[in-house]
ROBARO-402262 format. One line per field, with one value per residue: residue number from 0; residue in one letter; chain; y, z, x of N, C-alpha, C, O in turn. Coordinates in steps of 0.001 Angstrom, whole numbers, plus 500000, padded with zeros to 6 digits. Atoms other than C-alpha are relative to their C-alpha. Layout:
# residues N
seq <- c(NUM:...)
type <- c(a:...)
mol <- c(A:...)
nY <- c(Y:...)
nZ <- c(Z:...)
nX <- c(X:...)
caY <- c(Y:...)
caZ <- c(Z:...)
caX <- c(X:...)
cY <- c(Y:...)
cZ <- c(Z:...)
cX <- c(X:...)
oY <- c(Y:...)
oZ <- c(Z:...)
oX <- c(X:...)
END
This chain:
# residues 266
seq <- c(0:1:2:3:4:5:6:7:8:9:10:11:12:13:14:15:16:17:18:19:20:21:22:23:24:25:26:27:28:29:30:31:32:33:34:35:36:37:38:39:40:41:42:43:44:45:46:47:48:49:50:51:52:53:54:55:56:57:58:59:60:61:62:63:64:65:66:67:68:69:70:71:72:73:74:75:76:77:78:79:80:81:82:83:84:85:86:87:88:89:90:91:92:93:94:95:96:97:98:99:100:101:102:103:104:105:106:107:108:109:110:111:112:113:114:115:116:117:118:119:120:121:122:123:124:125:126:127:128:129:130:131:132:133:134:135:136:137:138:139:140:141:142:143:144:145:146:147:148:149:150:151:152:153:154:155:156:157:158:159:160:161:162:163:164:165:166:167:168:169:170:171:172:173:174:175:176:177:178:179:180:181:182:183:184:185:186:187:188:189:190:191:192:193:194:195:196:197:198:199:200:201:202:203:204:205:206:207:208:209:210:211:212:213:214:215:216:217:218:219:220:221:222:223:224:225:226:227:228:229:230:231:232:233:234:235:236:237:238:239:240:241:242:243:244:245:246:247:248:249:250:251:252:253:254:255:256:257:258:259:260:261:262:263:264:265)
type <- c(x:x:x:x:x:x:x:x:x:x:x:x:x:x:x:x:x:x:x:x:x:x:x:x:x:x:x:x:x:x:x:x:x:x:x:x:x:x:x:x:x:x:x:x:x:x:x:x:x:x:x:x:x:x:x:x:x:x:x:x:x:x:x:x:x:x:x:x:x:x:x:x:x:x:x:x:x:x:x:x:x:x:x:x:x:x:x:x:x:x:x:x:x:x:x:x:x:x:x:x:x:x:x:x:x:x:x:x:x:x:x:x:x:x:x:x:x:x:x:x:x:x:x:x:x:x:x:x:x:x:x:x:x:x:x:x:x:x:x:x:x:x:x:x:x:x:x:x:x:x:x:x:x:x:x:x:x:x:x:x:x:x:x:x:x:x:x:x:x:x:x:x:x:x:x:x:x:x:x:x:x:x:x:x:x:x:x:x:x:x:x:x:x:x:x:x:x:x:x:x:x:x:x:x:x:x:x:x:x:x:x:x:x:x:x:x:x:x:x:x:x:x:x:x:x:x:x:x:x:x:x:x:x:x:x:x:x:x:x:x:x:x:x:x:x:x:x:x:x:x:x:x:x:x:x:x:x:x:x:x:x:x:x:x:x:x)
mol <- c(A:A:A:A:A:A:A:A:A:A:A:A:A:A:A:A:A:A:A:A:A:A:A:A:A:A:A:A:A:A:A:A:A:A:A:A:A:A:A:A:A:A:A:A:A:A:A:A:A:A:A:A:A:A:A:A:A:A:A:A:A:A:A:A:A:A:A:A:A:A:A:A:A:A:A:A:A:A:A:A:A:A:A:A:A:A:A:A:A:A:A:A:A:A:A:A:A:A:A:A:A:A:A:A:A:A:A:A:A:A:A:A:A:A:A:A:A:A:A:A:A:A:A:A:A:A:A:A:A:A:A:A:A:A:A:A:A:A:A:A:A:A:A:A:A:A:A:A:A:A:A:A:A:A:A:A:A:A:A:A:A:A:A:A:A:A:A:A:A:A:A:A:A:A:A:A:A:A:A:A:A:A:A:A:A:A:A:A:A:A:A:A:A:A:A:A:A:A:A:A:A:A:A:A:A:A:A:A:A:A:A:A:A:A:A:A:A:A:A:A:A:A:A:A:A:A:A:A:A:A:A:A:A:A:A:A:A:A:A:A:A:A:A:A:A:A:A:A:A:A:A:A:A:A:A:A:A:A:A:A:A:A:A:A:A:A)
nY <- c(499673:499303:500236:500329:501211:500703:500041:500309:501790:499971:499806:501445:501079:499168:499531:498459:499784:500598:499447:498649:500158:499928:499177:498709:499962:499561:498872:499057:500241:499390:498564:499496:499847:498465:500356:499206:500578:499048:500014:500699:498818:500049:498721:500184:500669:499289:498182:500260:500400:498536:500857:501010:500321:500738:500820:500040:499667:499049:499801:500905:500092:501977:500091:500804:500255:499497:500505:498737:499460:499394:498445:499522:501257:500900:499436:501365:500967:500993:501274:500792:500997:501401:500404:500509:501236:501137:499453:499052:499909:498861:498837:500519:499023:499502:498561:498822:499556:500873:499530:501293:500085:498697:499285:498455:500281:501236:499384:499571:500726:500884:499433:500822:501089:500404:499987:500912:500067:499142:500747:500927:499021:499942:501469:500757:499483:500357:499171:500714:498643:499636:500308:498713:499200:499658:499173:498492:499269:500098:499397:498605:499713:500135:498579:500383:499100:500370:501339:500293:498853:499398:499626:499324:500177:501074:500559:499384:500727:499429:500816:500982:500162:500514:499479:498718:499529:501420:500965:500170:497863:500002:501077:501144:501493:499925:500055:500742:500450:498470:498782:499338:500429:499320:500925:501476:500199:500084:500836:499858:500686:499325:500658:500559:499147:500291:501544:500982:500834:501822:500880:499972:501820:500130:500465:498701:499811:498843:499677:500499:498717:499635:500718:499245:501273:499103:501392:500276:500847:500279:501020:501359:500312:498637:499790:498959:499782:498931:499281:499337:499238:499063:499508:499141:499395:499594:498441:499716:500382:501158:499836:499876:501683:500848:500436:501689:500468:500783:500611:500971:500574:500514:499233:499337:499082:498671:498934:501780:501005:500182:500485:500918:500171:500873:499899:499742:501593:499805)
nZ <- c(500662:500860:501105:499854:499216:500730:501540:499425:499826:501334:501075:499734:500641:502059:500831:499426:501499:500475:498961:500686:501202:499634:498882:500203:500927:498762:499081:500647:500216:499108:499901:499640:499033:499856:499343:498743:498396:499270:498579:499264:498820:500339:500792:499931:501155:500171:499730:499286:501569:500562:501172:501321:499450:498982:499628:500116:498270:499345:500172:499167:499489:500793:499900:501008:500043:501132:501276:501204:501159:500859:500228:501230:500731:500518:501321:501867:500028:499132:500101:501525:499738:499778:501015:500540:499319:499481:498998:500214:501130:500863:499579:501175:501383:500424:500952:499293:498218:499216:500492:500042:501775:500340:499807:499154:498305:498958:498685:499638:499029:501061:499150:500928:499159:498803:498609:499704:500912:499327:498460:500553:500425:498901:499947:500991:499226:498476:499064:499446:500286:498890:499592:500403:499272:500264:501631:499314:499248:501428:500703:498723:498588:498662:499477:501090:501274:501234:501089:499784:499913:499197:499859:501308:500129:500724:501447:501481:501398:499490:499310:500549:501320:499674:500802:500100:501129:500569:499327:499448:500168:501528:500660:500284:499911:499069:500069:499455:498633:499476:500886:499121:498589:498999:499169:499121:498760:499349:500346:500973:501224:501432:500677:498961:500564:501541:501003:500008:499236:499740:499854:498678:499923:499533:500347:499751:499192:499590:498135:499882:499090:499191:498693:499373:499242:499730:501049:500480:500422:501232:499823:500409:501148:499919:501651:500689:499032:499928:500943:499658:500627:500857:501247:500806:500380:498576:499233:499036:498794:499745:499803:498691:499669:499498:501107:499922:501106:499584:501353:500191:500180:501310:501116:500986:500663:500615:498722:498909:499900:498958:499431:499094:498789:499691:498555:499270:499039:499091)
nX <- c(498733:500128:499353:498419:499757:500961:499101:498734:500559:500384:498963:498841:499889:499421:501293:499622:500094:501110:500417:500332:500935:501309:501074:499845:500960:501504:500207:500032:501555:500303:499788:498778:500578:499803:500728:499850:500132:500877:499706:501311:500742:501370:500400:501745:500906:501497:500307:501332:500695:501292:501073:499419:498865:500630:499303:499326:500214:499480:498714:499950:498402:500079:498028:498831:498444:499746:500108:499786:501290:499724:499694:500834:500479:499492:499535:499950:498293:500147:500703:499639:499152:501123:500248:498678:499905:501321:500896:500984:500760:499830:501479:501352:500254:499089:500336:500612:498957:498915:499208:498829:499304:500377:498639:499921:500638:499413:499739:501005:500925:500383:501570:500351:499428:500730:499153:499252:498874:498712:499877:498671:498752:499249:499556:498413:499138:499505:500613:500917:501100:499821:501477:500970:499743:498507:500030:500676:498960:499223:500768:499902:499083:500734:500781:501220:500158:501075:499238:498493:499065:500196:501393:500505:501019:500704:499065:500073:499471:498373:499720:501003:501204:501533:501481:500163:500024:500169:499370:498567:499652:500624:499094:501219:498804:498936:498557:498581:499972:499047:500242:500168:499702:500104:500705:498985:500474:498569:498774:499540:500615:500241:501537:501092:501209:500088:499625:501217:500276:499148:500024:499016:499692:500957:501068:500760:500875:500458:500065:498563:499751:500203:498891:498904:498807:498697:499330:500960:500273:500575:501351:499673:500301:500525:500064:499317:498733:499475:499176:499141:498800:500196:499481:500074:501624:500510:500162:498850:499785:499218:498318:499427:498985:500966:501529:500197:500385:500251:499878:500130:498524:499649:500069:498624:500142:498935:499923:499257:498904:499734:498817:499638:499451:499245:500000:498307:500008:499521)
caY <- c(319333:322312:323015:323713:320507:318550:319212:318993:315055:314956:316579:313374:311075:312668:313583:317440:318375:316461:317628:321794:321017:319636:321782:325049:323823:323671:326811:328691:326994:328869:332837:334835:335310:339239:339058:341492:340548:341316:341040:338795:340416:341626:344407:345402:343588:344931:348034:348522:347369:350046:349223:347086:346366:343780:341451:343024:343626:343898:345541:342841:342632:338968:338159:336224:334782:336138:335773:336984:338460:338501:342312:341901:339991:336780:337751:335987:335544:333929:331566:330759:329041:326801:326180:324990:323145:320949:322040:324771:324163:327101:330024:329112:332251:333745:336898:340219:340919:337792:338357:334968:335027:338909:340229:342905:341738:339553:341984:342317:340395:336598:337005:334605:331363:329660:329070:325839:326451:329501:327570:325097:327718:328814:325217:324595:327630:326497:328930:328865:331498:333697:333599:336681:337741:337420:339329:342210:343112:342904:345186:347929:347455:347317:350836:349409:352065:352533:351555:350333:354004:355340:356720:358879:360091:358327:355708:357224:356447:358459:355060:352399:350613:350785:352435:356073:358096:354437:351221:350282:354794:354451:351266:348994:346232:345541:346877:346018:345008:347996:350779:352450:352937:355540:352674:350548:349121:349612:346750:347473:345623:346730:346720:345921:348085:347210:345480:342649:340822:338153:334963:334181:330626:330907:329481:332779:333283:336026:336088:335072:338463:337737:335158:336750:334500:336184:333037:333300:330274:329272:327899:324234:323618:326483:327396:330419:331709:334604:337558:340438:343797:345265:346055:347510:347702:348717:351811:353547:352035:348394:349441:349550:346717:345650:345107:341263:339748:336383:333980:330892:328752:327083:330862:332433:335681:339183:340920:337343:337019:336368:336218:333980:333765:332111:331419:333138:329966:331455)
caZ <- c(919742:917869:914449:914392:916478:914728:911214:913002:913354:910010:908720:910424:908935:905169:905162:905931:901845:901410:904901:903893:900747:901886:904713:902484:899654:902779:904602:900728:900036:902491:902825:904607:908535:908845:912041:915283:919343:921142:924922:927536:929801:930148:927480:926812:924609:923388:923212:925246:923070:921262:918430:914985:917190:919772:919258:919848:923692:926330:927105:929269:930713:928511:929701:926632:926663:924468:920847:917127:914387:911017:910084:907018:905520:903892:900188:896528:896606:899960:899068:895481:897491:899489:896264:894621:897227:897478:900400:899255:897180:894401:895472:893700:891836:889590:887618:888491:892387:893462:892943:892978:888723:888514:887135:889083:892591:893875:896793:896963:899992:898406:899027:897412:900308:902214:906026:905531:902719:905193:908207:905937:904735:908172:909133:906526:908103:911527:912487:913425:912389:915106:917883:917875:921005:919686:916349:918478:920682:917787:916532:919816:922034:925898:926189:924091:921554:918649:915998:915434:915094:918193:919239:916247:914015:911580:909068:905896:902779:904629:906702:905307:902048:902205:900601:900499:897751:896233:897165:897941:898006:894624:893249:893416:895304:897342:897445:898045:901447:904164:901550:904720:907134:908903:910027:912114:915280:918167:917804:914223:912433:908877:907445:910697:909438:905733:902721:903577:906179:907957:908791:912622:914333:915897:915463:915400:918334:918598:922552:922439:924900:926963:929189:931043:931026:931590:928689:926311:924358:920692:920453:920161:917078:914836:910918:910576:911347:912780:910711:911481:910480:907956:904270:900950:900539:904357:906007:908740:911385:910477:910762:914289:916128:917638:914984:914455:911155:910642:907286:906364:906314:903040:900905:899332:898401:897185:900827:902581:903541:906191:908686:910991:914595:916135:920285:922086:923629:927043)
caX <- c(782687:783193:783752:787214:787826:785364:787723:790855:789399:788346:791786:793878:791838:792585:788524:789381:789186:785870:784397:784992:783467:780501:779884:780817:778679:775628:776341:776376:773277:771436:770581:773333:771578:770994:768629:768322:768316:765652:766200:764365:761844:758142:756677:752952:751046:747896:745450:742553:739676:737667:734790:736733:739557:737437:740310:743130:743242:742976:746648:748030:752323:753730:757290:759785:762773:765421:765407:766521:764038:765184:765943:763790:760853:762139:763277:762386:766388:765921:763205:764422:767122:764813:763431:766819:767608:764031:762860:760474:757566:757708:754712:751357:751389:754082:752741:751416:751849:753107:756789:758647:759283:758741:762116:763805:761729:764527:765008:761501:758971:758496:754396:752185:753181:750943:751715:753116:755408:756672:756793:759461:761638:762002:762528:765722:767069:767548:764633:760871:757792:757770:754505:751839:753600:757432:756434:754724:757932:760227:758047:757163:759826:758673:756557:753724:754214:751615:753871:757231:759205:757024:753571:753628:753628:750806:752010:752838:754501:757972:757533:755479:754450:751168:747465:748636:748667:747877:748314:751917:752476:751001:753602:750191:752774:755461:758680:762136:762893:764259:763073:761684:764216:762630:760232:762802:761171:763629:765356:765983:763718:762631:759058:757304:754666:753548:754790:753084:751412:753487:752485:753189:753636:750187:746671:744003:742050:739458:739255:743629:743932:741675:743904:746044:749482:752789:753720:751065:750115:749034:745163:745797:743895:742078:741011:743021:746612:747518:749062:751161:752234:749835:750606:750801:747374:746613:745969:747506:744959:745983:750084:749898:752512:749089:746723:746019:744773:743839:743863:743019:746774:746418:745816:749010:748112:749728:749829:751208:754811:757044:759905:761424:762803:765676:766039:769333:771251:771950)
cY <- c(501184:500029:500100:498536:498964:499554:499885:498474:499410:500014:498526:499208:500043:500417:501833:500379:499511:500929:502281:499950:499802:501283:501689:499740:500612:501154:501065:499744:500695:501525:500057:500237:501639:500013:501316:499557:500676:499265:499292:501182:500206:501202:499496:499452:500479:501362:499965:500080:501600:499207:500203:499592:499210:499091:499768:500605:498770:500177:498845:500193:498413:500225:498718:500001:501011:499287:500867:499746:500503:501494:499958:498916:499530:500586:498809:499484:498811:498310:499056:498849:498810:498956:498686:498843:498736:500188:500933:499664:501353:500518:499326:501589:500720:500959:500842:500480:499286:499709:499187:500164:501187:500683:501523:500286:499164:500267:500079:498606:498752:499760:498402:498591:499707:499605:498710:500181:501373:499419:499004:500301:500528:499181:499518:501130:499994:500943:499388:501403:500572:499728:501488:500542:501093:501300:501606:500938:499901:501376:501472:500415:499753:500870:499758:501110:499730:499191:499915:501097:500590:500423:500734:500514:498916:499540:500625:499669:500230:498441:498567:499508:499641:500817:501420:500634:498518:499131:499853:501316:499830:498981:498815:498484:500297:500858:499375:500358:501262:501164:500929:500181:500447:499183:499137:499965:500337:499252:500077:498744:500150:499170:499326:500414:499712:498998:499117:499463:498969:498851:499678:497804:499540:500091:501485:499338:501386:500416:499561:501040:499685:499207:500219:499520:500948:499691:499645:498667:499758:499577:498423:499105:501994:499523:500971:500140:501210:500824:501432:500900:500973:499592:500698:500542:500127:501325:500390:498618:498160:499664:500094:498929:499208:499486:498567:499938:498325:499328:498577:498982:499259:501197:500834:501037:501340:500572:498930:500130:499556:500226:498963:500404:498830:500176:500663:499129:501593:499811)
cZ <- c(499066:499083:499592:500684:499361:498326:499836:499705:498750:499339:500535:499496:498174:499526:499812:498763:500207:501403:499670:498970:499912:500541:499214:499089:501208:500429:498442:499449:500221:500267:501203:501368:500123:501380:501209:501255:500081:501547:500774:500507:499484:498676:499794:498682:499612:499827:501075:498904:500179:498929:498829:500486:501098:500062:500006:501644:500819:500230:501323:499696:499730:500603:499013:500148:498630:498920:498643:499061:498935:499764:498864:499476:499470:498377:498775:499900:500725:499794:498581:500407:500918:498716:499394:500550:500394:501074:500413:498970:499091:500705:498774:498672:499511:499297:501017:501096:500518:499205:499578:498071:499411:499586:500456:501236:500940:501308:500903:501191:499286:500662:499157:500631:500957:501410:499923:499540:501374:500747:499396:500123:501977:500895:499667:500316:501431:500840:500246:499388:501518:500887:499856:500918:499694:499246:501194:500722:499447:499791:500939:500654:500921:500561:499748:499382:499013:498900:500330:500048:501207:500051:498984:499069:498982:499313:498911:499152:500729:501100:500258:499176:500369:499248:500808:498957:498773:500912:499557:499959:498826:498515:500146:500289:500756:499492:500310:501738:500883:498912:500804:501166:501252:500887:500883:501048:501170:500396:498790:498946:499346:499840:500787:499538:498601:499308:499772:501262:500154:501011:501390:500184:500603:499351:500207:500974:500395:501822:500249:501516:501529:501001:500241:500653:499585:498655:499063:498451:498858:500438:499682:498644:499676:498109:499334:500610:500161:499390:500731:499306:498812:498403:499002:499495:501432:500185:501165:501069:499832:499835:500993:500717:500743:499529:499366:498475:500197:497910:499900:499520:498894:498637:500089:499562:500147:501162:500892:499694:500901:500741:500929:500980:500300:501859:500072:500989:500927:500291)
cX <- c(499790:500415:500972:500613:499546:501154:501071:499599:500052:501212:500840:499423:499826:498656:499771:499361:498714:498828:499462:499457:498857:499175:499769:498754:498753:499827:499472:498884:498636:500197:500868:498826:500399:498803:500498:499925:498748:499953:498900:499461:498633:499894:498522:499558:498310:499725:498786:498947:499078:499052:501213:501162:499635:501248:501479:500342:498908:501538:500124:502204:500477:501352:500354:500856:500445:499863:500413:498986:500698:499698:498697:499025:500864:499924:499552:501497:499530:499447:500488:501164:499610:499315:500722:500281:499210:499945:498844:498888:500074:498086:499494:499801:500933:499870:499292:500658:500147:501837:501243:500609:500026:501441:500665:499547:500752:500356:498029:499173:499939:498639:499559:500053:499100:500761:500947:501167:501156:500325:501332:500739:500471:500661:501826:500979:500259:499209:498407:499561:500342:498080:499784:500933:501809:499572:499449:500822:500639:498864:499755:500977:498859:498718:498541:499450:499220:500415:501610:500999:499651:498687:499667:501494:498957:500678:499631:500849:501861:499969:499495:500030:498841:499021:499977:500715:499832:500043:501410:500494:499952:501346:498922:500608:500677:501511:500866:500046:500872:499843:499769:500905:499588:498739:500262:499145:501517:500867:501232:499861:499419:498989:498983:498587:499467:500473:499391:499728:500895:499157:500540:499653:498369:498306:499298:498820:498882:500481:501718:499949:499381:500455:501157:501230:500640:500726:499119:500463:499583:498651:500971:499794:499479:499703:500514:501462:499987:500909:500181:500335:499370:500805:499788:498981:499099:500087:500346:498985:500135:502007:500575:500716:499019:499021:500143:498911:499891:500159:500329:501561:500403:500370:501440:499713:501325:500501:500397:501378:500474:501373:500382:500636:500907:500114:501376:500379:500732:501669)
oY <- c(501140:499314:499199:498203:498103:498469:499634:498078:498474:499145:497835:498387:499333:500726:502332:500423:500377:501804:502841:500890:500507:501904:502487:500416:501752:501576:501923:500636:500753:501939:499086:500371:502074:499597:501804:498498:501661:498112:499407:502354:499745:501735:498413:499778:500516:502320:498890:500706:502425:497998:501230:499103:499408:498818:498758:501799:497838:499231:498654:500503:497462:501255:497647:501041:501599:498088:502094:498677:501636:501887:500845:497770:500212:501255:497599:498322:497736:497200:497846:497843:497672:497726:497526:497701:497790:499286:500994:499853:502238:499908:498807:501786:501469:501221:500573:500919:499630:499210:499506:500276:501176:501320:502661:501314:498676:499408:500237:497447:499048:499516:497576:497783:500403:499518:498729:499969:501416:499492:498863:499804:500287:499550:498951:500909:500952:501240:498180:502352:499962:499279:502292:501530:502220:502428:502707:502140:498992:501765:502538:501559:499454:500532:500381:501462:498559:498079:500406:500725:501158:500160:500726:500204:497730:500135:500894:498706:499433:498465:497877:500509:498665:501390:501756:500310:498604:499365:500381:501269:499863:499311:497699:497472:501417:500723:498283:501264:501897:501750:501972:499727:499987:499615:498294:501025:500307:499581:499857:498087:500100:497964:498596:499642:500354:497806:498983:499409:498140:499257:499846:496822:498349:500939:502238:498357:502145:501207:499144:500433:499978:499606:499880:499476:501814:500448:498429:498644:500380:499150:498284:498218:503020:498520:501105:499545:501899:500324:501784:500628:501919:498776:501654:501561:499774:502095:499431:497613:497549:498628:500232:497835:498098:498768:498364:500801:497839:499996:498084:498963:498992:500920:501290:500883:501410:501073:499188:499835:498911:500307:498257:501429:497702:501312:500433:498897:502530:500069)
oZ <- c(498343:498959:498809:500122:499151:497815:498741:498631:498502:498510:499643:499051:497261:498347:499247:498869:500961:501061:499538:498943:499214:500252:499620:499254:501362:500445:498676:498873:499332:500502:501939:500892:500167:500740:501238:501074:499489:501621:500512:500491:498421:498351:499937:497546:500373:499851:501520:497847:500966:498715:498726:499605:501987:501235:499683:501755:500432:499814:502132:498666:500385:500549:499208:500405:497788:498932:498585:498876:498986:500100:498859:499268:499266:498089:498638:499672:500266:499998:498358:499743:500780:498719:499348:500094:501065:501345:501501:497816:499892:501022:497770:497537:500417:498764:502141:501245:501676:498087:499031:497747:498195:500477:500190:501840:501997:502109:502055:500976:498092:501866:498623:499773:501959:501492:500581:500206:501661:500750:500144:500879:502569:501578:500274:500174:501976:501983:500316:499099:502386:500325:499410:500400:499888:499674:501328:500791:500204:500938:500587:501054:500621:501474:500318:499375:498651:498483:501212:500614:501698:498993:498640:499349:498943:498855:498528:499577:500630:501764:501271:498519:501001:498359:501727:498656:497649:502104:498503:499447:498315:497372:499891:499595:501268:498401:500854:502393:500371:498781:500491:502256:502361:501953:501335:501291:500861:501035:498867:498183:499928:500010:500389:499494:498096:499599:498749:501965:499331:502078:501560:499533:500542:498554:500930:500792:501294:502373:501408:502573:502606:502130:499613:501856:498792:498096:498973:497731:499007:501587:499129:498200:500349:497476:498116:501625:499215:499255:501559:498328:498338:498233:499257:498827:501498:499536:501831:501456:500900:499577:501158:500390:501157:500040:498777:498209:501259:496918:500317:498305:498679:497663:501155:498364:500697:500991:502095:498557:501528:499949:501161:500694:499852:502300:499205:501999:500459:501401)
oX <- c(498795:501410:501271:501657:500400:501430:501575:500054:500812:501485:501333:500225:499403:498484:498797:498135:498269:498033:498374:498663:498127:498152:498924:497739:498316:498671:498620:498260:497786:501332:501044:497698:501549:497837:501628:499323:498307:499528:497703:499837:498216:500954:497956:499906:497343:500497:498385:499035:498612:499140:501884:501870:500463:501504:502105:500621:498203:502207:499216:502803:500049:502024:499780:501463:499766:499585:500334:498402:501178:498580:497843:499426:501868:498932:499731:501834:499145:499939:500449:501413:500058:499281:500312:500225:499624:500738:498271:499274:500374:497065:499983:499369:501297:500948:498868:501798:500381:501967:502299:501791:500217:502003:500276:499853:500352:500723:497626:499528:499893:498554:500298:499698:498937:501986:501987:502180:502352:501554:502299:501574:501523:501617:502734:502181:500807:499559:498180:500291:500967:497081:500602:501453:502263:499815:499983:500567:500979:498646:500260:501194:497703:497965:497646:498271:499102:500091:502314:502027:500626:498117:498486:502652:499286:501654:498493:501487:502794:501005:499607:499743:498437:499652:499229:501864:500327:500240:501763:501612:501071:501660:499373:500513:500654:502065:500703:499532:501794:500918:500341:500559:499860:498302:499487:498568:502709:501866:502440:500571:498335:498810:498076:497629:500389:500574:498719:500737:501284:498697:501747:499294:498064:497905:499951:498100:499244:501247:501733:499777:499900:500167:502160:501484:500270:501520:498949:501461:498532:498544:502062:500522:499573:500032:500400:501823:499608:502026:499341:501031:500000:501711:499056:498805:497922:500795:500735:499582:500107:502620:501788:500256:499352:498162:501204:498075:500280:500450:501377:501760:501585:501069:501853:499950:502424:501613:500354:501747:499633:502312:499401:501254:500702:499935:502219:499715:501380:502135)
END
C-alpha cells in the first residue's frame, strides 16, 4: 500500500492527524537524501600491479547492479542527528581534527568513527556502506580512469583536499564537504579523491584482485576494513579511484569518514 493510501486509511479512522505527525516528526529526524545513480553494468576495476601498489590489481571487468552513492561524505550535521536520535554513538574524539564538537565544521566530513558506528548511521538511514567495488565505479565511471575527474591531470589542491602545499592544501584538516567541484567523479560524486578516507562495507584482503568474479565478494572474516578514496593528509599517488587502504575497524581517526549506498528497486 502506498503512502497516500496507507493515510487515506488512517484519515477514516480519525488517526490521519496523529499518523502525519509521527511520520513527519521521523522523516525530519533524518538527513535530507542528496545521493547520485550509478547505472548497472560491467566497468574496470583495478591497475595492473607495479612495486607499493601489489594490492591493488590486477585490472579485472566486475559487473553491478544499479545503485545510489551519496553525493557527499556523511556530514557532522548528518551524524549529530543519528546521535539525537540514539542510534549513533557520539565519535570518540571531539577536539582538534576530529570535527564532531569543532564549531563552524558542521558541513565539514564527521571523521573520527569507527566502522561500526558508520555502518549504523548508514543503517538508520535506510542505506548500507558501500563494497570496495561499488565505491570504485562511483568513483571512475566504466573506462577505468585514474581518478575520479579523468586520467589527468594530477591531484591537486584545484581538486582535492589533500598534502599539498600542506596537509589539507595547507588547512592541516578537512574541509567542508563539495569544496572541490572540479573533482566530481562522473556520476557526480564529490570528494572521491581526499578529505578523508571512507570506510567501505568490505573485509581487507591483500590478494582481493586476484579472483577474477564478474560479482566480487567481501573476505568472509578479516582484521581490517577496507578504505577508500585517499585524504587530507594524502598525496596525489594515493587519490587515485584505485588505491586501496586498509584499517583496523574499531580505530576512529582524523582521516576516517564515510558514505553510504542505497540499491535501485528495478
Amino acid at each position: 500500500m502506498g503512502r497516500e493510501a496507507w493515510l487515506a486509511v488512517l484519515m477514516a479512522c480519525g488517526l490521519g492527524a496523529v499518523a502525519l505527525g509521527s511520520m513527519g516528526s521521523a522523516l525530519q529526524s533524518r538527513p535530507a537524501d542528496d545521493m547520485v545513480e550509478v547505472p548497472a553494468g560491467r566497468f574496470t576495476m583495478g591497475v595492473d600491479k607495479r612495486p607499493g601498489q601489489m594490492d591493488w590489481g590486477p585490472v579485472r571487468q566486475i559487473h553491478l547492479e544499479a545503485f545510489s552513492i551519496d553525493r557527499h561524505e556523511v556530514t557532522v550535521l548528518d551524524y549529530r542527528a543519528c546521535v539525537k536520535a540514539g542510534r549513533c554513538p557520539g565519535p570518540r574524539g571531539v577536539t582538534g581534527e576530529c570535527n564532531y564538537a569543532v564549531k563552524g565544521r558542521e558541513r565539514h566530513p564527521v571523521n573520527c568513527v569507527p566502522w561500526e558506528h558508520a555502518a549504523k548511521y548508514c543503517q538508520w538511514v535506510g542505506k548500507q556502506l558501500p563494497t570496495e567495488a561499488q565505491w570504485e565505479k562511483a568513483a571512475r565511471g566504466t573506462g577505468g580512469q585514474r581518478y575520479a575527474w579523468g586520467d589527468g591531470p594530477a591531484a591537486d589542491c584545484d581538486r582535492a583536499v589533500m598534502n599539498d602545499a600542506g596537509h589539507g592544501c595547507g588547512k592541516d584538516g578537512t574541509w567542508a564537504v563539495g569544496s572541490k567541484p572540479k573533482g566530481a567523479s562522473p556520476y557526480g560524486a564529490l570528494d572521491m579523491a581526499g578529505n578523508v578516507w571512507e570506510w567501505t562495507a568490505d573485509w581487507y584482503a591483500p590478494d582481493a584482485y586476484e579472483k577474477n568474479s564478474l560479482s566480487p565478494q567481501s573476505p568472509a572474516t578479516g582484521t581490517e576494513r577496507a578504505l577508500r578514496g585517499g585524504s587530507w593528509s594524502s598525496r596525489d599517488g594515493y587519490l587515485t579511484a584505485s588505491a586501496r587502504h586498509s584499517m583496523k575497524p574499531q580505530w576512529g581517526q582524523s582521516d576516517i569518514g564515510f558514505r553510504c549506498v542505497a540499491p535501485i528497486q528495478p
